[in-house]
TORKOL-4160 file (C-alpha; in steps of 0.2 Angstrom, whole numbers, padded with zeros to 4 digits, m for minus):
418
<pt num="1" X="0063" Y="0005" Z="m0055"/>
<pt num="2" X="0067" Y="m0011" Z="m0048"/>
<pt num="3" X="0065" Y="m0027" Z="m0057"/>
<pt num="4" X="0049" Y="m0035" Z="m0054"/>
<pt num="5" X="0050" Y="m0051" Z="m0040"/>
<pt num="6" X="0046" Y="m0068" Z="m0047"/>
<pt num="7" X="0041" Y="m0081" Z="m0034"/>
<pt num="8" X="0039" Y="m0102" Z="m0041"/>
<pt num="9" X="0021" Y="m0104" Z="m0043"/>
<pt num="10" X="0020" Y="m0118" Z="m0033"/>
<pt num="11" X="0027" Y="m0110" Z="m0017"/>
<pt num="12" X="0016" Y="m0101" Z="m0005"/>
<pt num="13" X="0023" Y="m0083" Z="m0010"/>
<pt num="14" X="0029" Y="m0072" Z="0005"/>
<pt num="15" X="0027" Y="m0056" Z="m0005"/>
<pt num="16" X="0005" Y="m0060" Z="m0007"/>
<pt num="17" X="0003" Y="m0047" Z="0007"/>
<pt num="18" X="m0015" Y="m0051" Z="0008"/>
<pt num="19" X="m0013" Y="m0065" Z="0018"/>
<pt num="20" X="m0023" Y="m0065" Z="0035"/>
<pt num="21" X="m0012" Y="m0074" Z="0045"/>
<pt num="22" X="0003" Y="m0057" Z="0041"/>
<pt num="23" X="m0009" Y="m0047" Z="0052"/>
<pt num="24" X="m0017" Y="m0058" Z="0064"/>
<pt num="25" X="0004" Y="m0064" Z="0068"/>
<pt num="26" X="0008" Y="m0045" Z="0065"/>
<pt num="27" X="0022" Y="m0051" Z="0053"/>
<pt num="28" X="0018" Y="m0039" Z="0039"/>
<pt num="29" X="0032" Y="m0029" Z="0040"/>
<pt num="30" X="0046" Y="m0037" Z="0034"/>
<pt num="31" X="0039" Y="m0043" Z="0018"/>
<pt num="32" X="0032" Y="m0024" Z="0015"/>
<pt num="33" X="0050" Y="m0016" Z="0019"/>
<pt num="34" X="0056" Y="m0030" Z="0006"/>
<pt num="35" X="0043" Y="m0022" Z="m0006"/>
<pt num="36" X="0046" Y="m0005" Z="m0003"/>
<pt num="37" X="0066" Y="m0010" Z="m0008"/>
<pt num="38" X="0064" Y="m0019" Z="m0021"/>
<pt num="39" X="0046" Y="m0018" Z="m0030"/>
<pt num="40" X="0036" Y="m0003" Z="m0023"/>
<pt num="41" X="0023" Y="m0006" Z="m0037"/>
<pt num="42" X="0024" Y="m0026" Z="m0037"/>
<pt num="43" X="0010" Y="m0039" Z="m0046"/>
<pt num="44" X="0006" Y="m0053" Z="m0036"/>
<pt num="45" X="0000" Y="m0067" Z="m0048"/>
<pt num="46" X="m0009" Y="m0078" Z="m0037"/>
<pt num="47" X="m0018" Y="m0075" Z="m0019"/>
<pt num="48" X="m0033" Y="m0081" Z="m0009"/>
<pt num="49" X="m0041" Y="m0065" Z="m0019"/>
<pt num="50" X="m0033" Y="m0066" Z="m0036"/>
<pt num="51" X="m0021" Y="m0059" Z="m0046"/>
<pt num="52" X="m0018" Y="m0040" Z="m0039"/>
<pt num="53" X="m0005" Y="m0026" Z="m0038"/>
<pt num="54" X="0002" Y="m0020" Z="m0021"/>
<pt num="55" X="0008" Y="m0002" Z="m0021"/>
<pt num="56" X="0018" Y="0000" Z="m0005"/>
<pt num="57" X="0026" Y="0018" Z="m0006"/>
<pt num="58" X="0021" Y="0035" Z="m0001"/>
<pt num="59" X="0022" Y="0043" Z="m0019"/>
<pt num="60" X="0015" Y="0031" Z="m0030"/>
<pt num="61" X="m0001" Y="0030" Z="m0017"/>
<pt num="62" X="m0005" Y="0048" Z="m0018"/>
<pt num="63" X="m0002" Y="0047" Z="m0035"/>
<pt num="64" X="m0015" Y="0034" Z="m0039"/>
<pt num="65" X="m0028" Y="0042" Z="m0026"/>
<pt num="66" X="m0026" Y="0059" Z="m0037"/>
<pt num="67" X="m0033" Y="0052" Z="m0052"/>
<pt num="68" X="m0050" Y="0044" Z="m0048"/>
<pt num="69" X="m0055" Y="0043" Z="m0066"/>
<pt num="70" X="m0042" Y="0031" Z="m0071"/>
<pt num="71" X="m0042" Y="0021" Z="m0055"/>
<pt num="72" X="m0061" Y="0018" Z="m0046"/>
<pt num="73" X="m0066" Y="0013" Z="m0031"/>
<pt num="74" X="m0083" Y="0008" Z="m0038"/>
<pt num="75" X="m0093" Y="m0006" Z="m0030"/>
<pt num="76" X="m0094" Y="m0011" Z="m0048"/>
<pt num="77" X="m0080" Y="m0015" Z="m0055"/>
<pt num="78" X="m0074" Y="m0022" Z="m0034"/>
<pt num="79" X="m0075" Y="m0008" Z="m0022"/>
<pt num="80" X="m0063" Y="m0004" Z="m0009"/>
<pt num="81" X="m0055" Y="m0020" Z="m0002"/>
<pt num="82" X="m0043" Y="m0031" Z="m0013"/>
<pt num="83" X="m0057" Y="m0045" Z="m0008"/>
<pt num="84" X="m0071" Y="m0040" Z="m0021"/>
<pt num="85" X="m0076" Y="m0044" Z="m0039"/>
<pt num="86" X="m0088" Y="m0032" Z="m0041"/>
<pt num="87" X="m0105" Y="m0034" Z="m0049"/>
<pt num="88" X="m0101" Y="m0048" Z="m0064"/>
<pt num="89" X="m0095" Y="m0060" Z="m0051"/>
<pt num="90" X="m0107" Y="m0059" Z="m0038"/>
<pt num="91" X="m0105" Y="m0077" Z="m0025"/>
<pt num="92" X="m0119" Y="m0085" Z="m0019"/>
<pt num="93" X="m0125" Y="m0077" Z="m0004"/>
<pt num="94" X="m0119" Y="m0060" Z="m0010"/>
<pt num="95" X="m0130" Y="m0044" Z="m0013"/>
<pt num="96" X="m0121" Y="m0027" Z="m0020"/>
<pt num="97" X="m0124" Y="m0014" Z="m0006"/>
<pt num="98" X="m0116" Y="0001" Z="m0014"/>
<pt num="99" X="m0107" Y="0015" Z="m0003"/>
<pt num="100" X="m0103" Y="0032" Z="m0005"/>
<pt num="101" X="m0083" Y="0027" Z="m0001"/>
<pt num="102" X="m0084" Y="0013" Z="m0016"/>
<pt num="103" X="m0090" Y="0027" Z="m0029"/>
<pt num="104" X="m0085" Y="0038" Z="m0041"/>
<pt num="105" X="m0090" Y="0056" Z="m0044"/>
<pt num="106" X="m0104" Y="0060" Z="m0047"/>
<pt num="107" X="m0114" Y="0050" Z="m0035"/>
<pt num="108" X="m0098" Y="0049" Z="m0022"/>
<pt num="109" X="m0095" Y="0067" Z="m0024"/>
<pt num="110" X="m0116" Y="0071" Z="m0020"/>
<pt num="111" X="m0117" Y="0057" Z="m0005"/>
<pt num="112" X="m0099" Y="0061" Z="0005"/>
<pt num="113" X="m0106" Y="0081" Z="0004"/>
<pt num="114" X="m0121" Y="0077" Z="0012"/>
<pt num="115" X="m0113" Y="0069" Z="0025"/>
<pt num="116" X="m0099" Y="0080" Z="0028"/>
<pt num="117" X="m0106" Y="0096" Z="0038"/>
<pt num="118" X="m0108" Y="0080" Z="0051"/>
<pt num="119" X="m0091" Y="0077" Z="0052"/>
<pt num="120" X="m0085" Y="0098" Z="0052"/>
<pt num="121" X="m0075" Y="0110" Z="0061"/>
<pt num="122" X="m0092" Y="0117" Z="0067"/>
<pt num="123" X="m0098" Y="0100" Z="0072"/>
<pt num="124" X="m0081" Y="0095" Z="0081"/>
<pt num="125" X="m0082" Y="0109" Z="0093"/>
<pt num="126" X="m0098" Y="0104" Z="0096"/>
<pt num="127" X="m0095" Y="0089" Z="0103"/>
<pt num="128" X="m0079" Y="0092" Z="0112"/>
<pt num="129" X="m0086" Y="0095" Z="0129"/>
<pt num="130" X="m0097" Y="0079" Z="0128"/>
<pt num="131" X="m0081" Y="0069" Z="0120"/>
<pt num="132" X="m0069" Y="0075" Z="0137"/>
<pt num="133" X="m0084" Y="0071" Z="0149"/>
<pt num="134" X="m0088" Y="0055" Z="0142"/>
<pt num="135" X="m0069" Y="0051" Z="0142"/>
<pt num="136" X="m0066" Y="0056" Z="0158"/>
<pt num="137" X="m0083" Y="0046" Z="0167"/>
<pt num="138" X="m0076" Y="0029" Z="0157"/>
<pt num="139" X="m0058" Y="0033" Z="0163"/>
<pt num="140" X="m0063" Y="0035" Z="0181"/>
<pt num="141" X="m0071" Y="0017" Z="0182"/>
<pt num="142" X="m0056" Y="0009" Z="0176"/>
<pt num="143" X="m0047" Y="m0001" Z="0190"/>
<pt num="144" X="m0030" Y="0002" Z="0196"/>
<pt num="145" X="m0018" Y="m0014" Z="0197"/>
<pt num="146" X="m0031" Y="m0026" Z="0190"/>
<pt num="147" X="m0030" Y="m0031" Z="0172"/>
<pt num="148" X="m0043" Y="m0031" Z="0160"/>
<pt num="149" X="m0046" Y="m0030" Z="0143"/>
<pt num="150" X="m0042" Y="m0012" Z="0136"/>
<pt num="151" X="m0051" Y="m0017" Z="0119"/>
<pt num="152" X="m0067" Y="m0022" Z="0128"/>
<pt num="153" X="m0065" Y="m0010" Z="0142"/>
<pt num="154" X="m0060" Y="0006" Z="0134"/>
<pt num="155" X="m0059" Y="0008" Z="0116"/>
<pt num="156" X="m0074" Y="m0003" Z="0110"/>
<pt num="157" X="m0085" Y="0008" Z="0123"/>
<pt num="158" X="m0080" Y="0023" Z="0118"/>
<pt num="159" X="m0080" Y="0024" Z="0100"/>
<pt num="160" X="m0101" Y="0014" Z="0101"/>
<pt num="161" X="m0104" Y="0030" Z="0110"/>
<pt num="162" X="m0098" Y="0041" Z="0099"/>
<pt num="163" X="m0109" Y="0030" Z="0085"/>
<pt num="164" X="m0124" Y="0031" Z="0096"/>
<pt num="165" X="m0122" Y="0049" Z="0096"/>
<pt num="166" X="m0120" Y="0051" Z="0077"/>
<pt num="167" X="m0133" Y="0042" Z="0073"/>
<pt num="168" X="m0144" Y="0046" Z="0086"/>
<pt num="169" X="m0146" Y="0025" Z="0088"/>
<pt num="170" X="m0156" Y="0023" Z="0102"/>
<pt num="171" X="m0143" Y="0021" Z="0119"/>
<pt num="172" X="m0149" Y="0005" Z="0126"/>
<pt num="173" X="m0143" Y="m0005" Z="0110"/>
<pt num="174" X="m0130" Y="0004" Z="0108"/>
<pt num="175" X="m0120" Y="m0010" Z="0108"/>
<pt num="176" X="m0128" Y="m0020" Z="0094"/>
<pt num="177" X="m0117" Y="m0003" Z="0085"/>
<pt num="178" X="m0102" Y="m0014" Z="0086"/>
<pt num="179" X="m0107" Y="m0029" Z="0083"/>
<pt num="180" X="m0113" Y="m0025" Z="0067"/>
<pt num="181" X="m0097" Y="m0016" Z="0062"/>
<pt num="182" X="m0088" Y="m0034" Z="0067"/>
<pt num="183" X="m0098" Y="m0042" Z="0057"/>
<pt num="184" X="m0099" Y="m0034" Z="0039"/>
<pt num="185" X="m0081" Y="m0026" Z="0041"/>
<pt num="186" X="m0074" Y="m0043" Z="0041"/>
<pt num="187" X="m0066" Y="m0048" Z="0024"/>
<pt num="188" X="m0063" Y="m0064" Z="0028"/>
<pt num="189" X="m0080" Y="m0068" Z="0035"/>
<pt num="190" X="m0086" Y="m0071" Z="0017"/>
<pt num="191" X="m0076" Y="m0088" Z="0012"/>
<pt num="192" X="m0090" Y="m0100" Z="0013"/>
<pt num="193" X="m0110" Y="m0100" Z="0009"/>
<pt num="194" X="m0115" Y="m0102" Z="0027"/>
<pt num="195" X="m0104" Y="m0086" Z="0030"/>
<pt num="196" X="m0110" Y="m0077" Z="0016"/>
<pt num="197" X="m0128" Y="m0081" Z="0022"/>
<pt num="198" X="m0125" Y="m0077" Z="0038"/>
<pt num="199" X="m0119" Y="m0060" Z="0035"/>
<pt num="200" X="m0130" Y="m0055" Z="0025"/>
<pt num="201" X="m0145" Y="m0059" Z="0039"/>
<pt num="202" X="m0133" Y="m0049" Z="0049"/>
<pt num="203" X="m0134" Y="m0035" Z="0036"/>
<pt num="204" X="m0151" Y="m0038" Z="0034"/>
<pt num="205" X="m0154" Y="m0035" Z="0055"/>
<pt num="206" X="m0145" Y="m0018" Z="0052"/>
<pt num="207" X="m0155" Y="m0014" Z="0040"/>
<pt num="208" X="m0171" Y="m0016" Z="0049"/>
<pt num="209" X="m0165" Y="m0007" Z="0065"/>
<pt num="210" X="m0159" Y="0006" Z="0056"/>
<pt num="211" X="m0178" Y="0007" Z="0044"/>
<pt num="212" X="m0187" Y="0011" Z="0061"/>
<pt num="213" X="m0174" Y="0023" Z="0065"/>
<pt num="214" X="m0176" Y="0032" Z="0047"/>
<pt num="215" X="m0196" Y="0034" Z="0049"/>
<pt num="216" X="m0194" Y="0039" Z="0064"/>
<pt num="217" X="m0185" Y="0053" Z="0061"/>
<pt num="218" X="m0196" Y="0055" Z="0045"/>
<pt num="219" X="m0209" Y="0061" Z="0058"/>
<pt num="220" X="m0196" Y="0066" Z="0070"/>
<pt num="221" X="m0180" Y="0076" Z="0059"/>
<pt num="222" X="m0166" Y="0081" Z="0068"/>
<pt num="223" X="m0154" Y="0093" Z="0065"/>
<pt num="224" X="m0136" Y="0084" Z="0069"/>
<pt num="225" X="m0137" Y="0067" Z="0068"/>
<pt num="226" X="m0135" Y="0056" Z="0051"/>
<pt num="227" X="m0150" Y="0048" Z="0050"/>
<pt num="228" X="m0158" Y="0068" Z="0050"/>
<pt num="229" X="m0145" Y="0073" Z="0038"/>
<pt num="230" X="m0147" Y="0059" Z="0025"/>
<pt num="231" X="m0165" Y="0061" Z="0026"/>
<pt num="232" X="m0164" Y="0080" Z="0021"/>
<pt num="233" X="m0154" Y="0078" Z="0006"/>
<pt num="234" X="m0156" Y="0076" Z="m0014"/>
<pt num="235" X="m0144" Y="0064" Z="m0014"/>
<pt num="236" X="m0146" Y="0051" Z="m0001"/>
<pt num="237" X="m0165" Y="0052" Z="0004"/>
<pt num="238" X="m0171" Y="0042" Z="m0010"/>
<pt num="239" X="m0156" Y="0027" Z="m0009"/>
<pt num="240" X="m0162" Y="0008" Z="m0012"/>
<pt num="241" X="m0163" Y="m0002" Z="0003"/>
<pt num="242" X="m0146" Y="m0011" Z="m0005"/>
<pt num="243" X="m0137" Y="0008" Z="m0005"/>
<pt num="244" X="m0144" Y="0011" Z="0014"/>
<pt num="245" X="m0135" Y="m0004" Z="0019"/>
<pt num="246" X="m0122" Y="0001" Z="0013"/>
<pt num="247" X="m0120" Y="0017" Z="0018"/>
<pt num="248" X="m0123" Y="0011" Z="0035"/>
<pt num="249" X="m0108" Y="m0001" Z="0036"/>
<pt num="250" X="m0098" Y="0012" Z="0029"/>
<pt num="251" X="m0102" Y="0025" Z="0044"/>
<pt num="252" X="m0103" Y="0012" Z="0055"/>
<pt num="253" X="m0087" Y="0001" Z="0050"/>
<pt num="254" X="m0077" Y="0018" Z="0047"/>
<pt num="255" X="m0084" Y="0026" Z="0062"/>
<pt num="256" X="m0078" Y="0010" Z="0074"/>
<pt num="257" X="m0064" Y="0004" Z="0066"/>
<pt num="258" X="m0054" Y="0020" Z="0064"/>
<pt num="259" X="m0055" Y="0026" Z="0081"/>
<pt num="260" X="m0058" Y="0010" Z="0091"/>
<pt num="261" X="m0039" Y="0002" Z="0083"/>
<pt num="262" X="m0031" Y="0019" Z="0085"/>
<pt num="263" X="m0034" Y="0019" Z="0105"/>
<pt num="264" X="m0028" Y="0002" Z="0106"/>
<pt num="265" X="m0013" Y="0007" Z="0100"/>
<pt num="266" X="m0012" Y="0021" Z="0110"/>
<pt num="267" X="m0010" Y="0006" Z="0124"/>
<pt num="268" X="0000" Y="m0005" Z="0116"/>
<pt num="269" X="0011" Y="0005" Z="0106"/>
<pt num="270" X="0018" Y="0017" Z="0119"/>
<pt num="271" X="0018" Y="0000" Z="0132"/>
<pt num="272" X="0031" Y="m0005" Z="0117"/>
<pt num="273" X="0040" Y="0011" Z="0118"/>
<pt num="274" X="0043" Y="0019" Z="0132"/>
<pt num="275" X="0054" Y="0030" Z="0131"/>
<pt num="276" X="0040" Y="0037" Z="0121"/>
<pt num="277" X="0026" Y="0034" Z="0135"/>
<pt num="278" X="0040" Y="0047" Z="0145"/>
<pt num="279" X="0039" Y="0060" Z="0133"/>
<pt num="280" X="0020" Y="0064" Z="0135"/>
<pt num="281" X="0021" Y="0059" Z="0154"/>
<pt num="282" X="0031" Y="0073" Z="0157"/>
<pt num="283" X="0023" Y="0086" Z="0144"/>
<pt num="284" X="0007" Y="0087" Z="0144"/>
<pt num="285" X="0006" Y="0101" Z="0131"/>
<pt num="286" X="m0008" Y="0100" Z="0121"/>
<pt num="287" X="0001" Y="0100" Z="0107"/>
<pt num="288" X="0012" Y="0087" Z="0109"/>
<pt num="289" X="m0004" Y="0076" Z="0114"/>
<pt num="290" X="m0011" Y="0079" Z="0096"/>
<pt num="291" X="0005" Y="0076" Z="0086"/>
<pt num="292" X="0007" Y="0060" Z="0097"/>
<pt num="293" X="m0011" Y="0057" Z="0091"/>
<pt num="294" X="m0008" Y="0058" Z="0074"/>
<pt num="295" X="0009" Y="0048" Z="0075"/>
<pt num="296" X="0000" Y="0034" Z="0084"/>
<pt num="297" X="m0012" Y="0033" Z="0068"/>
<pt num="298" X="0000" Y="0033" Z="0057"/>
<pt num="299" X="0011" Y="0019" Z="0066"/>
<pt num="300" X="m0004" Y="0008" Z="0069"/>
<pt num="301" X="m0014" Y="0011" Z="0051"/>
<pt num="302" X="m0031" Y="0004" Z="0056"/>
<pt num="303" X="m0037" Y="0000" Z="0039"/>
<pt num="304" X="m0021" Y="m0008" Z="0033"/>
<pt num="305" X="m0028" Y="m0006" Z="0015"/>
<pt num="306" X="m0037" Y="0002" Z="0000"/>
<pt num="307" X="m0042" Y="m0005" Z="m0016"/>
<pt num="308" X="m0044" Y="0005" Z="m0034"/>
<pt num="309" X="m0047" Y="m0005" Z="m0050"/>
<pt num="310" X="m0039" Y="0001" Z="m0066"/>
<pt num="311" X="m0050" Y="0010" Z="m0078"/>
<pt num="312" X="m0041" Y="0006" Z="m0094"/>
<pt num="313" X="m0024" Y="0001" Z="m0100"/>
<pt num="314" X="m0011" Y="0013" Z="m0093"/>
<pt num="315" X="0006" Y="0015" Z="m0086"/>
<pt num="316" X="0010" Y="0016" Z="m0067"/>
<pt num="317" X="0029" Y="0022" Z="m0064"/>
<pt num="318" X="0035" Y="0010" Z="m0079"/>
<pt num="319" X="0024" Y="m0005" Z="m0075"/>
<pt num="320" X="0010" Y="m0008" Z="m0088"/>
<pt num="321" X="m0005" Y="m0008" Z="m0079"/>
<pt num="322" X="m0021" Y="m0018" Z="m0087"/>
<pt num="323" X="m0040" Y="m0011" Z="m0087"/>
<pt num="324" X="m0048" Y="m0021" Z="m0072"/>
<pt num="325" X="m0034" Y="m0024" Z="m0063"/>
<pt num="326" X="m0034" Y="m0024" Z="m0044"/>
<pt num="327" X="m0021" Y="m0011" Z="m0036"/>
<pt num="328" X="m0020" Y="m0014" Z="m0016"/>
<pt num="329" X="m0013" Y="0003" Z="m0011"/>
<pt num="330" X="m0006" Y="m0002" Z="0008"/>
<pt num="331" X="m0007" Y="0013" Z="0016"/>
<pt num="332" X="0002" Y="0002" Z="0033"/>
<pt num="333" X="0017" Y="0000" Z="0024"/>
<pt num="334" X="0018" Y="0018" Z="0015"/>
<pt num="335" X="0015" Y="0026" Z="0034"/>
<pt num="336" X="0031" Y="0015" Z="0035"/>
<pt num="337" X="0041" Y="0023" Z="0020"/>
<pt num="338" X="0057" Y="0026" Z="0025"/>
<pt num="339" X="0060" Y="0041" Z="0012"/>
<pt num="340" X="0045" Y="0051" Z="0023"/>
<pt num="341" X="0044" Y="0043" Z="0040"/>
<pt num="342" X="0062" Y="0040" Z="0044"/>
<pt num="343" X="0063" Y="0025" Z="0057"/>
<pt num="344" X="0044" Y="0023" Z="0052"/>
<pt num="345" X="0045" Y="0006" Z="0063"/>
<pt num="346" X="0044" Y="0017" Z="0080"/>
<pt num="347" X="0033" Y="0026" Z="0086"/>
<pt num="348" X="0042" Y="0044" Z="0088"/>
<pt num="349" X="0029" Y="0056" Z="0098"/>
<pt num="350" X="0035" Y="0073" Z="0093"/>
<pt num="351" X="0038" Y="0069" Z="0075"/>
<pt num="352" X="0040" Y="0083" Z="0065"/>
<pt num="353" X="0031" Y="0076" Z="0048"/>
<pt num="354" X="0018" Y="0062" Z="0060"/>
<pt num="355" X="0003" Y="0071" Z="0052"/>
<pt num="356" X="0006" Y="0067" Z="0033"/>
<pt num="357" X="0001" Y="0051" Z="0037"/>
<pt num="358" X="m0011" Y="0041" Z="0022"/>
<pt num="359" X="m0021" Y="0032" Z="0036"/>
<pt num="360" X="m0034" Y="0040" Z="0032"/>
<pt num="361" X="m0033" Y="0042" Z="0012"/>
<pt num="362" X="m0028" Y="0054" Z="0001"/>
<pt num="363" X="m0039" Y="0064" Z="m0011"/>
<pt num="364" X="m0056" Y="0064" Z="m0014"/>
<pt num="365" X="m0059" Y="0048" Z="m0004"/>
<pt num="366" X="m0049" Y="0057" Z="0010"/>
<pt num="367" X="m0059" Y="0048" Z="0027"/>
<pt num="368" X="m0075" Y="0061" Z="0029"/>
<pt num="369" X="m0073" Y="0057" Z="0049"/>
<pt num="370" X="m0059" Y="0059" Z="0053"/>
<pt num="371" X="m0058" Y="0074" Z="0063"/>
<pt num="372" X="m0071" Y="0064" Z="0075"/>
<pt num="373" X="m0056" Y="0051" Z="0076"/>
<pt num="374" X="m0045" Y="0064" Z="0081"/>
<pt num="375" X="m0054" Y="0070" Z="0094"/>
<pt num="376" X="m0057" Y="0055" Z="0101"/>
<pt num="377" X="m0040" Y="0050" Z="0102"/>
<pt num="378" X="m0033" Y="0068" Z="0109"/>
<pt num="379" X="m0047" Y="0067" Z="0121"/>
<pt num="380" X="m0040" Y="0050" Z="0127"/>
<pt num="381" X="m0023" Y="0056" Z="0128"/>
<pt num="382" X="m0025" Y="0069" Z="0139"/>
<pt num="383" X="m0038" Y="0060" Z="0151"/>
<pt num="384" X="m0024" Y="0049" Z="0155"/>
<pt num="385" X="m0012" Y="0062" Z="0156"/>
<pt num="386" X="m0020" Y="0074" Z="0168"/>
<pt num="387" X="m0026" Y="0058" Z="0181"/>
<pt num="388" X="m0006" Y="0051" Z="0176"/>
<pt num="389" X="m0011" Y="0036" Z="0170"/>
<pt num="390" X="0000" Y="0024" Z="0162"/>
<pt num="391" X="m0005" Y="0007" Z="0153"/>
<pt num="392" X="0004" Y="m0008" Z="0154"/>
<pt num="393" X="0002" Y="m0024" Z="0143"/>
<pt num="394" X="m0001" Y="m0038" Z="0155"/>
<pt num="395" X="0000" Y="m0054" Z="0139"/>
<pt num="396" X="m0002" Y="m0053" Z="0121"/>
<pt num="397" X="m0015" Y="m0046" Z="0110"/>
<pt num="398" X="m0025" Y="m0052" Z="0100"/>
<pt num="399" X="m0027" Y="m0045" Z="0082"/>
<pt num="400" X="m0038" Y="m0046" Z="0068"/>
<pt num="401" X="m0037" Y="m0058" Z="0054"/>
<pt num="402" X="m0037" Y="m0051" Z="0039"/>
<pt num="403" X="m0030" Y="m0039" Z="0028"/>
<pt num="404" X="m0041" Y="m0024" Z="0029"/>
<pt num="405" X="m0045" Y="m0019" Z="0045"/>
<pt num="406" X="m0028" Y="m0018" Z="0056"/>
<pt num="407" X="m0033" Y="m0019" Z="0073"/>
<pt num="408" X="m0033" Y="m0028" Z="0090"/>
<pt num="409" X="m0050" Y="m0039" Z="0096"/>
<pt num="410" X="m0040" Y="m0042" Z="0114"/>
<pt num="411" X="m0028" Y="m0033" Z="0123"/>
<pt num="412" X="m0024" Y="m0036" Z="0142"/>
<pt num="413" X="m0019" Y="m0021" Z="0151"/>
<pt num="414" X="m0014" Y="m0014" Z="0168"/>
<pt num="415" X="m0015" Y="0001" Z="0172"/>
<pt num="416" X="m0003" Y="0010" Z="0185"/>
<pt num="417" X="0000" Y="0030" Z="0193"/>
<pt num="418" X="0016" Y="0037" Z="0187"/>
């Protein structure tokens, strides 16, 4: 194991890998190869979030996600981001609003199985038809030789009606869907009071939509949405209103932010390789379009970052670990590993191994939807296949500040016929 890095104090450290600014200037990957070299398991003394442990290799990650008892991911002790401080250091302006992601068995392992059926092989199939005929309609009123944003135009649209569907929202404010997942899946939106506050009220107007939705599917159950499904169960129909709001902005931060990053950079990435872009303009075997899915997953990683907190004193690959530490496993960087994903930097459509990607977790936290961002993402890759479709990016993206969530909020694109 290599010797641990030791940065002067009173220099901004280029190994804190929480920095916001990394991923808004998408420059995270040179300081995570340097970690993945050098000091896979690595403690950062000092950051914007505290002291905290970065884990940025494949192993130690599946590792650490294998053994739930020693390393939690309870919204007590911090939850899932390497932002929180659980319970005992609550800011101003901050309510606990426990999620079925930021527990541990039991109450995780009751909660996720209620929601799951949602999210299964049964279910999938179900919605495949709707998913290619929605796909195919948006596709169709894209413009040819104009620019626009892909972000606004395609991937934020598709994904809130995937989350309208879901949760049976009602269609016409459909959109609020997204808005809210902006909102309270932003780690850095919490820095000040006036932030705080104003995300809660933002919480707080999720909440009250989704309280009329919940009687009125009390009155009016339905048999595949989540809303119906919650309702139905032991586990989930008697939650807090703290524990509903929460579970909401899981569902709907997991549900937007998986798949709505993932088709963005379905456009940008194969616009920054195109030798790629050829392979799967002159194959359209369905096969090849779902391992060029799951390869565009893994090289984009939208959720740049899970957090577990150590349990009790213990050993992690011959660094001492203390109870309560923070461990940041950075599933970008191990999607990046070079001893699993050789040339990890490039996209590579047909790459044998392109589905052992961590993007969506590992063990029992293992994403519940993502088989609904799978589909979605197939779906749109063959929709622009079959009408032979090709994206170009017409100016720079925008992406998202922070740390967590790895994603675009702009992206300017023109599309062509190839």
């Amino acid at each position: 194991m290599a010797t641990q890095i030791r940065i002067a104090p009173e220099t901004v450290n280029p190994l804190d890998v929480s920095r916001a600014e990394l991923w808004s200037e998408d420059r995270w990957q040179e300081p995570m190869r340097q970690l993945r070299a050098e000091s896979p398991i690595y403690y950062c003394p000092e950051s914007k979030f505290g002291p905290y442990w970065s884990v940025t290799t494949y192993k130690p990650i599946q590792h650490i996600e294998a053994l739930p008892k020693i390393f939690s991911s309870s919204w007590e002790y911090g939850g899932i981001t390497v932002a929180g401080d659980g319970v005992e250091h609550l800011k101003e302006g901050e309510i606990p609003m426990p999620m079925f992601i930021a527990m541990d068995p039991p109450q995780h392992t009751a909660q996720r199985r209620t929601v799951a059926p949602a999210f299964g092989p049964s279910e999938i199939e179900r919605m495949r038809a709707d998913t290619q005929a929605r796909t195919a309609a948006l596709i169709d009123t894209l413009p040819v030789g104009e620019a626009f944003d892909w972000v606004e135009k395609v991937s934020i649209e598709l994904t809130t009606d995937m989350l309208a569907i879901l949760f049976d929202f009602p269609w016409a404010d459909r959109h609020r869907l997204t808005a809210w997942s902006d909102a309270l899946g932003d780690i850095e939106s919490f820095n000040t009071l006036e932030e705080r506050q104003a995300r809660l009220a933002t919480a707080f107007e999720m909440g009250a939509a989704f309280k009329e939705l919940w009687d009125h599917k009390a009155r009016n159950p339905g048999k595949h949405d989540l809303i119906s499904i919650m309702l139905q169960s032991d586990a989930m129909s008697h939650m807090s209103h703290e524990e509903f709001m929460g579970n909401l902005i899981l569902l709907i931060v997991g549900g937007n932010d998986t798949t709505r990053n993932s088709m963005s950079a379905y456009a940008y990435g194969l616009h920054c390789f195109p030798e790629e872009r050829a392979k799967l303009e002159a194959n359209h075997d369905p096969e090849l379009a779902v391992n060029a899915m799951h390869e565009i997953i893994r090289w984009q990683t939208p959720l740049a970052h899970m957090r577990r907190t150590a349990m009790e004193d213990t050993e992690l690959f011959g660094h001492q670990i203390k109870a309560r530490d923070k461990i940041a496993l950075w599933y970008a960087s191990a999607n990046r590993d070079e001893s699993i994903f050789p040339d990890g930097d490039r996209i590579i459509v047909d790459r044998e191994n392109a589905r052992r990607h961590l993007a969506f977790g590992y063990g029992i936290h293992r994403c519940v939807g993502a088989r609904v961002a799978e589909l979605q993402l197939t779906t749109l890759i063959s929709e622009m296949q079959k009408r032979r479709l090709r994206v170009n990016v017409v100016g720079e993206p925008q992406r998202v500040h922070a740390c967590f969530v790895h994603g675009y909020r702009h992206l300017p694109v023109e599309l062509e016929r190839y």
